[in-house]
N, C-alpha and C positions, 0 to 999 in steps of 0.2 A: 556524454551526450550521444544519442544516437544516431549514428550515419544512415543516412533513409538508402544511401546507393548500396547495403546491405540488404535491404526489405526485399520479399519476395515478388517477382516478375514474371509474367501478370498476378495481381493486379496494377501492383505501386507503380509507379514513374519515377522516375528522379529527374524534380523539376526544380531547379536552384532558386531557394527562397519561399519555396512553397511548399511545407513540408502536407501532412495525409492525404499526397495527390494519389488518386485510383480510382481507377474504371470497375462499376460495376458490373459491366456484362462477363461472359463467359463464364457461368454459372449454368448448372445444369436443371433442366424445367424438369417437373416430376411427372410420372404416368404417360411419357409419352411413347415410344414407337415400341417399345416392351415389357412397358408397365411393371419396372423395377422398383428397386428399395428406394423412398422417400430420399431425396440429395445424395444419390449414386446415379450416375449418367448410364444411360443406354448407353447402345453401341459397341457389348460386348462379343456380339458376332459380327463385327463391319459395317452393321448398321447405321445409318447415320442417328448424333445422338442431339437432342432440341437444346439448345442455349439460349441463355438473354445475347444480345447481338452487343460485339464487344466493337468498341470506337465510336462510340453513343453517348453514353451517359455519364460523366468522371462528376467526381466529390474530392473538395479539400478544406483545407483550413483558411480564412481570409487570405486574401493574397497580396497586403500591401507591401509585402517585400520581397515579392518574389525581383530576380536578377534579368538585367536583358536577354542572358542566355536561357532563363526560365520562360522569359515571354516568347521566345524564338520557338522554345520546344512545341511550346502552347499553340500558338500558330501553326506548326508542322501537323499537329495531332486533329487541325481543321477546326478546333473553337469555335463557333459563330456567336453564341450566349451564352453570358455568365450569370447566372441570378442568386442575386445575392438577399440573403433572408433575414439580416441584421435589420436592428432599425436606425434613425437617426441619433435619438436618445445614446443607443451603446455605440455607433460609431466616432459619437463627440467626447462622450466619456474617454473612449478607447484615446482618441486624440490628446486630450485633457491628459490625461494620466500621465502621458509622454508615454505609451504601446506604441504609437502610429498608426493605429489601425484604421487609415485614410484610406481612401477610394481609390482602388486601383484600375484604370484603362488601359487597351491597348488595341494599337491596328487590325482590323478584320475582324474584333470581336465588340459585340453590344450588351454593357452590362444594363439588367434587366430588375432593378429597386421592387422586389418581392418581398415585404417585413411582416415573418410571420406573427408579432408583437409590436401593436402601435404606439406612439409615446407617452401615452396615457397608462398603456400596462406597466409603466415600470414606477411607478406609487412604490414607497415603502413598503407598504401592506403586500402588493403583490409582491417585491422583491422577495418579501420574508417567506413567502409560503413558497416561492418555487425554489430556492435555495433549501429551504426546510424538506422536502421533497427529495432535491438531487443530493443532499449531502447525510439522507436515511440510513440505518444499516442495511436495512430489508431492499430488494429489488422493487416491492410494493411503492416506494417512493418514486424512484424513476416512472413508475406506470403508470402512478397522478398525475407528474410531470408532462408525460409523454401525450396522454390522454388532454392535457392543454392544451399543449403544443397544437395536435390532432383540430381542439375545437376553437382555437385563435385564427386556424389558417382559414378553416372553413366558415367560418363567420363571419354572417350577410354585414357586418357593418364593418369588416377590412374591405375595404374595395380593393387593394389589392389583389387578394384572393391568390396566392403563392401557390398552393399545392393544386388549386386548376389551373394557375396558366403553365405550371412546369406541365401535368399528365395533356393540355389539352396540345403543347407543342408537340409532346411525343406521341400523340394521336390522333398527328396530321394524315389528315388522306390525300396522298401524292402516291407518283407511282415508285421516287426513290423515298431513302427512310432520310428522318428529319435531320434536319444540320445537327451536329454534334455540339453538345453541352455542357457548363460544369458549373454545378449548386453548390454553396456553401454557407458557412453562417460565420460565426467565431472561430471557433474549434473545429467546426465540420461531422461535430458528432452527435447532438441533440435534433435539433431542429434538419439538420442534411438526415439525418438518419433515418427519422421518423419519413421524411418523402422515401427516401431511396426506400427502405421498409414496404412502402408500397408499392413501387414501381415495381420490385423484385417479385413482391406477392400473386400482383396482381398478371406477369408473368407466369406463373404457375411456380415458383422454385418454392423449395422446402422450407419451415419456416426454422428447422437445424439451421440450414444455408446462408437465410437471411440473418440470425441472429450471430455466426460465425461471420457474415460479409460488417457487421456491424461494429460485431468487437475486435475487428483489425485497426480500429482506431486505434486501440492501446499500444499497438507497434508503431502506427505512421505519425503520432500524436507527442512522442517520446521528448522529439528536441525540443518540444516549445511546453512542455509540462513546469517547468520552473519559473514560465513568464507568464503561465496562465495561473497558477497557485499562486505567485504575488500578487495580482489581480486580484484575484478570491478572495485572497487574505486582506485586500486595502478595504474588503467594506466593510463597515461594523458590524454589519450581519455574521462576517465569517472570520473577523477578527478572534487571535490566538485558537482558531477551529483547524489546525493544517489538515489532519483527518480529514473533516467535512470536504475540506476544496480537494484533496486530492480522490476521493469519492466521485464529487464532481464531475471529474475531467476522466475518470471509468470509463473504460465499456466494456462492462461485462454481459456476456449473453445472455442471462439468465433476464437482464431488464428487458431485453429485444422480444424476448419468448414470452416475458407478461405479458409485452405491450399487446403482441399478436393474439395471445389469450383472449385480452381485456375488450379489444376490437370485436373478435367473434360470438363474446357474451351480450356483447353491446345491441353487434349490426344483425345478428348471424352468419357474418364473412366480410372478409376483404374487400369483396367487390359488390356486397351490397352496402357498406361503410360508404364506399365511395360515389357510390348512387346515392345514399339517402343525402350527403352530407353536396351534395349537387358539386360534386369533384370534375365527375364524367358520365357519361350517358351508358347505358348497357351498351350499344352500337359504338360509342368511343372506346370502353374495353376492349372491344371487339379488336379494333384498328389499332391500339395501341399494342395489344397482342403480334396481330399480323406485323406491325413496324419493327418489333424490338426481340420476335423470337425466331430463331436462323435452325436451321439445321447445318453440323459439321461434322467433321471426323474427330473421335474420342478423343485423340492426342490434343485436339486444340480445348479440350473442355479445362478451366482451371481445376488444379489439384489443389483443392480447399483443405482437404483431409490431413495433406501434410501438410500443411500451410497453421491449422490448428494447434498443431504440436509447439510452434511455436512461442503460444500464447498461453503454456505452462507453466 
């Protein structure tokens, strides 16, 4: 099993009980003060180089086991919202199975019931096509998948509407930047991914970056890889498939870099995907920009690059 207090710092955390905890800021935005190589930071002459703003925005896997010292952390790191993108349907399941994947709370923070999949998606029929999808050889599956994902959030008949209330919290107009946050779903890596995907994009970072910030699941995702394949494996869908479910529970970047493909052939861009799709306003871009990208000095930009190597 993998020890998460080994994973790289920043992004990971070691928050006990909650293992793929990490921040996506401090990522470096593209073409900014020197108009360098695509996910290479400015700032090779002193200059300051633009980031996502780190202590903002964290992604994990459900948290119903995280430890009092996990919640302690959580609280230190100034949490105010947790939104959680599961739905009812998979959190009783999860229950049922004996996972425990029960609701977890805690002081100072408000979790925020965001399901990007309402209890009606989860029909056999639909079961079967989106596991058929995530458990493909080709990256192409994940991109149908993801491309779901993409049109369940933004669909006028979720009232929830998950993927505008996370962009529209982080593209609050205050004079400080919005309380700090942390999405997740199951695993923390389909449905958290495809937002973060955006929030990252829509910053300006590279879409190398974003697909490399993506497939650090497959490190932070490690210890709970045998509780989520027995799962996979309990449905008939993915019965005797081990293959298929450990597919699954992938991230490999090469799905992240469809996904962003598949968006651009769609929308013509990121940030008209999220206009058409009534996410955010072009003047909410705007703001969520100005909230979420900092200027700093090189040293504090994450070193992704070596951070990659690890994922050989």
């Amino acid at each position: 099993m993998a020890d998460d207090k080994q994973l790289p710092t920043p992004p990971f955390h070691h928050i006990p009980g909650l293992p793929n905890f990490r921040d996506i800021g401090g990522y470096p935005v593209s073409g900014s003060s020197s108009g360098s190589t695509p996910g290479l930071p400015d700032g090779e002459n002193g200059e300051p180089t633009k980031v996502v703003r780190r202590g903002l925005v964290y992604r994990s896997s459900e948290p119903s086991k995280i430890t009092t010292d996990g919640v302690s952390k959580l609280q230190a790191l100034g949490i105010e919202k947790v939104y959680d993108l599961r739905s009812t349907v998979e959190i009783e399941r999860g229950m049922r199975e004996g996972y425990g994947w029960h609701v977890k709370e805690w002081e100072g923070a408000s979790r925020v019931f965001v399901p990007v999949f309402l209890d009606q998606d989860y029909s056999p029929e639909a079961l079967a096509l989106r596991y058929k999808n995530y458990s493909s050889e080709s990256s192409q599956g994940f991109v149908a998948a993801y491309s779901d994902i993409l049109v369940a959030a933004a669909s006028p008949g979720n009232s929830f509407q998950p993927f505008k209330t996370i962009l529209e919290h982080l593209a609050s107009p205050s004079p400080s930047p919005p309380a700090p946050c942390l999405i997740h779903c199951t695993a923390g890596k389909d449905r958290t991914g495809v937002i973060c995907a955006l929030i990252l994009s829509l910053c300006g970072v590279a879409d190398e970056v974003v697909a490399h910030e993506y497939s650090l699941t497959d490190l932070g995702l490690k210890s709970r890889h045998a509780e989520l394949i027995k799962h996979l494996t309990s449905s008939s869908l993915l019965q005797d498939h081990q293959y298929g479910a450990e597919r699954m529970i992938s991230a490999q970047r090469e799905a992240m870099l469809g996904t962003l493909a598949m968006i651009r052939k769609t929308y013509g861009s990121v940030e008209k995907c999220v206009i058409d799709l009534g996410l955010l306003s072009p003047d909410g871009i705007r703001q969520l920009r100005s909230n979420l990208v900092v200027d700093v000095d090189s040293e504090e930009v994450v070193s992704w690059q070596n951070h990659a190597k690890l994922l050989l």
